[in-house]
Structures are given as C-alpha cells and as structure tokens.
C-alpha positions in Angstrom: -45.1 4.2 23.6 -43.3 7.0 21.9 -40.4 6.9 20.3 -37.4 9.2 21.0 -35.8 9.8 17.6 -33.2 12.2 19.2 -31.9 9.7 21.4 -32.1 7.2 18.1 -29.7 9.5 15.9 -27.7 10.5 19.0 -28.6 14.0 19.1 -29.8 16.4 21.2 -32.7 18.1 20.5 -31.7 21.9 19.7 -29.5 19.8 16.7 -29.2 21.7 13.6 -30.6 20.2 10.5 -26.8 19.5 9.3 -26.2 17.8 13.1 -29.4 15.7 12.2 -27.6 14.6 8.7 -24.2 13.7 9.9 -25.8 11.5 12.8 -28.1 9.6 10.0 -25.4 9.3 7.5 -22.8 7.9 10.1 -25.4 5.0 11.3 -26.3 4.3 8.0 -22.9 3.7 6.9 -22.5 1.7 10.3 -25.8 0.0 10.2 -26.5 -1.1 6.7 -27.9 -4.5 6.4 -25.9 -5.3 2.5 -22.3 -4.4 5.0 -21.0 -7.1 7.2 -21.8 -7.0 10.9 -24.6 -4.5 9.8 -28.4 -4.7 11.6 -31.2 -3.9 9.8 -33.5 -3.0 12.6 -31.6 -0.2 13.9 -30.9 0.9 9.9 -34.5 0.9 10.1 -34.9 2.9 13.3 -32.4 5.5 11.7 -34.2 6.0 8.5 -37.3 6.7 10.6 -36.1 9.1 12.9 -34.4 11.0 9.8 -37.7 11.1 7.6 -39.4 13.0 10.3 -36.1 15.1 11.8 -35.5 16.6 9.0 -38.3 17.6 7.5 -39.4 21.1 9.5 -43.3 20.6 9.6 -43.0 16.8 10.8 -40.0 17.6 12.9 -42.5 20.5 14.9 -44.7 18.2 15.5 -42.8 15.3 16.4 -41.6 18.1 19.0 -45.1 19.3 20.1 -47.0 15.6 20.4 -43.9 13.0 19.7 -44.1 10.1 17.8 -47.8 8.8 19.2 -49.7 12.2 18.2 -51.6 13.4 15.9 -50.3 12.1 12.3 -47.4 9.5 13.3 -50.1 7.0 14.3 -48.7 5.9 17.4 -46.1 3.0 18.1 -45.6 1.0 15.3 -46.9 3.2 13.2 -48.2 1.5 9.8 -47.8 3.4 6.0 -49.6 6.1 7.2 -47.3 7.3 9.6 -44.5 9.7 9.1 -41.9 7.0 9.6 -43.3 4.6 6.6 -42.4 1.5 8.8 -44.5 -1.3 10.5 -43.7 -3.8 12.3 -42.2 -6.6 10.4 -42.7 -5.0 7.0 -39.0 -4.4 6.0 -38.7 -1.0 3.5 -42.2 -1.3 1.2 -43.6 1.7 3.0 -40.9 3.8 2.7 -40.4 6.1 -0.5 -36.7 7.0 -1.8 -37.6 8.7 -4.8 -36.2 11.5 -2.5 -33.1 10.2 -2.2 -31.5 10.4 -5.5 -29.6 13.2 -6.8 -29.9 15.5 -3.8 -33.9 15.4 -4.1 -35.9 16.7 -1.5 -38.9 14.0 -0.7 -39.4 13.2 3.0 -36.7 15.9 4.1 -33.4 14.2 2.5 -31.9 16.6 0.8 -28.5 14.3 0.0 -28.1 11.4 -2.7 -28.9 8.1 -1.5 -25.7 6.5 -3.8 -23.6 9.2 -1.4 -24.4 7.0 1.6 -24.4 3.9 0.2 -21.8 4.2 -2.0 -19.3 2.2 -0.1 -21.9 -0.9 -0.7 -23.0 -0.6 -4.2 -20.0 0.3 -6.0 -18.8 3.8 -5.6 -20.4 7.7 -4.9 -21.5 9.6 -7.1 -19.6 11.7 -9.7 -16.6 11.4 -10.2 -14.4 12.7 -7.6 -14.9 9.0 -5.9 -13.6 7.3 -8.5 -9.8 5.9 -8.4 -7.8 6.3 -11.2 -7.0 2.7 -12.7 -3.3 1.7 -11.6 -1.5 -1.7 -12.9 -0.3 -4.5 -10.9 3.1 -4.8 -9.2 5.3 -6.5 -10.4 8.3 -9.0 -8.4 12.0 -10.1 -9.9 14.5 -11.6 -8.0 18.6 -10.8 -8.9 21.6 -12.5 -7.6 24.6 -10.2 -7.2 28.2 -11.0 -5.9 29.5 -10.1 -2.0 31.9 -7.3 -3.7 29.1 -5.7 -5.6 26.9 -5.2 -2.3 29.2 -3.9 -0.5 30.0 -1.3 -3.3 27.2 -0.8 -5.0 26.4 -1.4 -8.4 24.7 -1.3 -11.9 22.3 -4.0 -12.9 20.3 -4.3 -16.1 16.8 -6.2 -16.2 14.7 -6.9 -18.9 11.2 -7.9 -18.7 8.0 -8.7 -21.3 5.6 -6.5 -19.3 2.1 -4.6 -19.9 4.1 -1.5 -21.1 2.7 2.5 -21.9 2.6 2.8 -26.0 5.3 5.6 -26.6 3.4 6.4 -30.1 0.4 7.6 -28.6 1.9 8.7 -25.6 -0.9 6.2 -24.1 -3.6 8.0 -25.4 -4.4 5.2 -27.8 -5.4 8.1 -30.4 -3.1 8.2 -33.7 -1.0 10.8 -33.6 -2.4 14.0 -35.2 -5.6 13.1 -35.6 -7.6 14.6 -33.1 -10.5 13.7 -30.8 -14.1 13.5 -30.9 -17.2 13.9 -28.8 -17.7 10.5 -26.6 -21.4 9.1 -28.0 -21.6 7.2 -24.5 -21.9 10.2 -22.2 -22.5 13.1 -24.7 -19.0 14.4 -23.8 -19.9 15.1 -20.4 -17.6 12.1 -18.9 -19.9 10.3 -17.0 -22.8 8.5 -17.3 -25.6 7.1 -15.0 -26.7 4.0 -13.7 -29.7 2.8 -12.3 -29.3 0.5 -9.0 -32.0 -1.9 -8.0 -31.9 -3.8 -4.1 -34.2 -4.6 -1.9 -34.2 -0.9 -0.9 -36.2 0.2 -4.0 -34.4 1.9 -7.6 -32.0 4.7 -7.1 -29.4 6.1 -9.7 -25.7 6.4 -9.7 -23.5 8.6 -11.4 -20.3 7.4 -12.4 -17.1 7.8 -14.6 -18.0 6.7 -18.5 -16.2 3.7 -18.9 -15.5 4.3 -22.4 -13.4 7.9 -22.6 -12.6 7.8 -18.7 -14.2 11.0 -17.9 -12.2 13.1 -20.6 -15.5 13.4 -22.9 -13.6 13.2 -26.0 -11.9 9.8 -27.6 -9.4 9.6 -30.6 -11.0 10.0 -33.6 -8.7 7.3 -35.1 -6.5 4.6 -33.4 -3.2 4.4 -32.9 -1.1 1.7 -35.4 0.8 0.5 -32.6 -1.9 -0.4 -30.0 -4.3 -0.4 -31.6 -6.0 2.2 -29.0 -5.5 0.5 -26.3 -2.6 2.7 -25.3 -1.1 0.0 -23.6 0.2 -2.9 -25.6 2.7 -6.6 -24.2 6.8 -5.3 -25.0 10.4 -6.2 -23.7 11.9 -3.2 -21.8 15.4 -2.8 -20.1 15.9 -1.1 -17.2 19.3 0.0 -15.0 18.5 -0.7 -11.1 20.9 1.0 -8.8 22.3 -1.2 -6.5 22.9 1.0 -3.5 26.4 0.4 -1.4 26.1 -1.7 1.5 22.4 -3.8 0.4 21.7 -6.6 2.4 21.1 -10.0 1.3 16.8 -10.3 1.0 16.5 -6.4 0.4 14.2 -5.3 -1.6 14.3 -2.2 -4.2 11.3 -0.4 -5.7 11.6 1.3 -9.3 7.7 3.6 -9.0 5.9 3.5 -12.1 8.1 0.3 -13.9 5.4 -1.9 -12.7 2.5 -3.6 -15.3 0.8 0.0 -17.2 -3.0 0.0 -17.6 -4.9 1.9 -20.2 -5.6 5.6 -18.7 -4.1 5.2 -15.8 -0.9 4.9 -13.6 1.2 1.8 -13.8 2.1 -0.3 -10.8 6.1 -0.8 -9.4 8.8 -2.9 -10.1 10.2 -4.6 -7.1 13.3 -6.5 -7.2 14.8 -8.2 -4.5 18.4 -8.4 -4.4 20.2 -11.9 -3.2 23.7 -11.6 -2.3 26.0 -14.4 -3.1 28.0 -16.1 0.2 32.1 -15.0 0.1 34.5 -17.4 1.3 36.1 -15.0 3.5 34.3 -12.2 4.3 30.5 -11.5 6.3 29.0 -8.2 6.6 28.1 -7.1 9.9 26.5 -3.9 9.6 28.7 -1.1 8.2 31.5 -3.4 9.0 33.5 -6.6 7.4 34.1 -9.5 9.5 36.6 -12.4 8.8 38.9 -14.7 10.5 41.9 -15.5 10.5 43.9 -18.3 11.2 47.8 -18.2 13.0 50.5 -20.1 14.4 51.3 -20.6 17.8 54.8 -19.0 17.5 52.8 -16.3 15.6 50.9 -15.7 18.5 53.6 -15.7 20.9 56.0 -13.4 19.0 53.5 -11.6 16.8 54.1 -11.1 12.6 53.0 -9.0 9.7 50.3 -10.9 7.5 49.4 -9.8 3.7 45.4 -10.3 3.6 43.4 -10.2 0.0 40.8 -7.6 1.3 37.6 -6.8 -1.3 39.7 -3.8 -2.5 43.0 -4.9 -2.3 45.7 -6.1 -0.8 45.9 -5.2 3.0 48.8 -5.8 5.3 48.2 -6.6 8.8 49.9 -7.0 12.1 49.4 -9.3 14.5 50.7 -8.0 18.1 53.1 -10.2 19.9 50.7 -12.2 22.9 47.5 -11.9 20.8 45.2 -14.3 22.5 43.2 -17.1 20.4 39.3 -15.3 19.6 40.5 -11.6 19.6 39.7 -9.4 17.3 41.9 -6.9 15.3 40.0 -3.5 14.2 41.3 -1.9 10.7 39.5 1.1 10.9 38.1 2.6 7.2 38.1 -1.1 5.7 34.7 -2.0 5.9 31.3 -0.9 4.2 30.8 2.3 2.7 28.5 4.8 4.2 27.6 8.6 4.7 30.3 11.6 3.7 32.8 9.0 2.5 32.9 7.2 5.3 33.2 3.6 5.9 33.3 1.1 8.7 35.8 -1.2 9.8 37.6 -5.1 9.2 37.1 -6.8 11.9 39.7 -9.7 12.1 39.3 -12.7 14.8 42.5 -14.5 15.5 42.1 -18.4 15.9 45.5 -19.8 16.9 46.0 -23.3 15.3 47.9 -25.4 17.9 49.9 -28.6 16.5 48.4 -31.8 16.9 51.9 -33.5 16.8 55.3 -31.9 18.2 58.8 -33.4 17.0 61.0 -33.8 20.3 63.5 -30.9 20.0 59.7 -28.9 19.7 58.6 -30.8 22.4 62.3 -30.3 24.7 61.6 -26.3 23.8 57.7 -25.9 25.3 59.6 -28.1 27.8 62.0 -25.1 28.6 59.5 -22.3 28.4 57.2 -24.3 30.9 59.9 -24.2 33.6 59.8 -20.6 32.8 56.7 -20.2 33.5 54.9 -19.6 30.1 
C-alpha cells in the first residue's frame, strides 16, 4: 500500500521545499520519542516522508510511482528503500551523517542539534545560549504603622554572592590584559559530540571556559581570585513607598545573588507593617473609632484626637447616632499630586451601666418629653 508522505507532513503537494522543512521540523519537535508525551512511530513516519520530500530526484519520483515504485521498495520498505525504515527496526537504517552542521545527505539541509536542541541541551551556536543569571534572593522587614503610611528609608545588609568591584567582574587583574582562550582557539565556542539512540551528531556551543568572549585574563584578579564574583556584606537603602501594605513586597533588580559573567538575580523584601493601637488603613484612607458619652451624643462636643501627624481637633455634631462615621477630609494616606485620603472616625456611644437617682429622675423627665 503506498504511503502518502504529503498527507504525513501535512502538506499539500505543490509545497515548497521550505513548506516541506517547517512541517518536518514542527512534528519532530512535537513527536520526539526522548520529549514527554512524544511517539516514536509517527517521529518515524516524519523522518521518512522528509528523506524523500526533500530531496528533488526521490521527491519526482515519489510523485511519478509513490512510495511502492520503482526504488522505495514498496510498503514497509526495508534498508534499501528511500525511507531507511522497516518494520520494527527502530533508526539503524537510517543515516544522519547529513544532519549535522547544515550537511546535505538525504535532502536535510538543517542541523540535526537545531531540532533537537530543546532535548539534548541547547541549539547550536551561540545565540541559544542564556546568559548565566544568579538566584533571587528573599528578606523580610518589620516597619512601624507611621512609617507605611508615609513612607520611608530602610537600610539592609546582607552576606551575599556579590560582583568583585576590582575587576569590575571580569576576574582579570586590572591592567593586565587578555589572552587567547586555548579551549576554543579564541573563537568562543566549542563543539561537542552527542551520542543517543539516534546515532552521533555534534553540537556547537558556548566555551565554558571564556564564555564566548575568546580571550581570558592573562592574570587573576587579587580579590577573587578570577572568579569575578567573590561572598561580601553589602548595605543597601530600600525605599519604602507611602501608603505600602502590610505583606507587600518590593523588588531591588540586580541586588540579588551575582554569578560569574553574568547578570545577578533580585532582591525581594517583603515589608510587614506593625498593628497601631488606634489606627487601620483602609485604602487611601485612616479608620479609627472613637468612643463618647451619652450626653456627648445628645449635645455634641469638640474632641482633641492624637492623629499620626498631629494633633487633630474634632467635632462631634449634637444627635450623632452610635456607629456613624465622621469624614476629615485630607487626613488620611498620601497619594498622587499631594493628595491624601480621609480619617474616618466611627462614633460608639458608651451608655452607663449604673445611673445615680437625680441621673435617673432627669432621663425620667426627658422620657415624658418624648426623647
């Protein structure tokens, strides 16, 4: 029975050779039998279909005969055929020598560590390769109620993986120059051979001893001993911002653990904010309560509260009701332009538990006026 390549790569068949190349490369990547969930069988189906798609001569006639004609050898074609596969034999038939480093054999004219780069450690060159970056780093600070509602200055000092200021990180010694890496030749990478159970292919990758710069420091540096990166105590001023809340977290880029040759990670510090005995932030605004007399209530008064910046008189309106709230506009958290929110002030009338009997002969007289 022949076999409809085409309809394998999920192409059509006036596909350009480039067409042909993305469709193989994409079911590759999605079929690969070393990536989870991937099935070799139809890896293997791909692969066959592309050795003969994209090589012109076997590709006419594939056209002209399909895949049981003259030189594929029918179904389940053995070594011979232009696939390279039978039935149950896995990859032994088929030859990569092609694949690697853009070679031509069989049609491919791509590396095979291109494809499979995702599986066995990177692509080639090195444009794939991520610069190095250092871990993250986590502190926790305690602050008081007044300072986050403010804002603040706080200083931190940690014994972290820090950059050596000497060398500036290069871990050369200053002033004496650089020399031709022996590991690559100065060209800043170096390659690899890869062995798996689809045959020996090569991968080029980033030289692991100058980083891909081709030149290294002809003498180290005192201080880190050219590492560039060396175990100090550093101080640094976090910001608290006006108006933080309690569990918020602040990120300082690039104060994180440093690595040699590359970027350092970020300091994270997450702020807790010590409980007032007054005041709760709700929002942009302050909230508090506040406790009065029932004659205050009735007839109203003028009370002096200790607000977070000061002294703040307030007045309570005559018939204020027990659980309303009072609005001082322009007392509460700062935000935007200069602007702040508002104090928020709940009234909670204390009634007496015990009433003398001239108190008792007054509420008396106000009931039989109807109060």
């Amino acid at each position: 029975m022949s076999k409809d390549y085409y309809k394998t790569l999920g192409v059509e068949k006036n596909a350009s050779k480039d067409d042909i190349k993305k469709a193989f490369r994409k079911l590759a990547h999605e079929h690969h039998p070393d990536k989870k969930g991937g099935n070799e069988a139809k890896f293997k189906e791909a692969n066959e279909a592309y050795s003969v798609l994209s090589d012109d001569t076997k590709r006419a006639q594939y056209d002209q005969f399909g895949s049981a004609g003259p030189g594929f050898g029918g179904a389940g074609a053995g070594r011979g055929g232009f696939g390279g596969f039978s039935q149950g034999q896995g990859f032994d038939g088929f030859d990569f020598s092609g694949f690697q480093q853009g070679g031509s054999g069989q049609g491919v004219e791509f590396d095979l560590g291109d494809i499979f780069g995702d599986f066995f450690g990177g692509g080639r060159g090195g444009g794939r390769t991520k610069q190095a970056r250092g871990r993250d780093i986590s502190v926790d600070i305690e602050i008081d109620f007044k300072d986050s509602i403010f804002g603040t200055n706080k200083k931190i000092s940690l014994t972290k993986m820090s950059k050596c200021n000497t060398c500036s990180g290069t871990g050369g010694k200053p002033g004496t120059g650089t020399r031709t890496c022996t590991t690559c030749n100065g060209q800043g990478r170096v390659e690899e051979i890869k062995r798996s159970f689809l045959g020996q292919f090569s991968q080029v990758r980033t030289c692991p001893t100058c980083n891909g710069k081709g030149q290294i420091p002809k003498e180290s540096c005192d201080v880190c001993r050219g590492a560039g990166v060396f175990s100090k105590q550093e101080e640094f001023s976090v910001t608290i911002p006006a108006g933080i809340d309690n569990g918020q977290s602040l990120r300082l880029s690039g104060a994180g653990e440093a690595v040699a040759h590359g970027t350092s990670g970020d300091l994270y510090i997450k702020v807790h904010v010590k409980k007032h005995p007054i005041f709760t932030k709700e929002g942009n605004n302050l909230s508090m309560a506040l406790d009065i007399k029932l004659t205050s209530a009735l007839l109203g008064e003028e009370r002096t509260i200790s607000a977070l910046d000061g002294d703040l008189v307030v007045k309570v309106p005559r018939g204020v009701s027990h659980g309303e709230i009072l609005r001082v506009r322009g007392k509460g958290v700062p935000i935007d332009s200069g602007k702040r929110g508002d104090l928020l002030i709940k009234i909670n009338t204390i009634l007496p538990k015990k009433l003398s009997r001239t108190a008792e002969k007054l509420i008396e007289d106000l009931k039989g006026e109807g109060v």
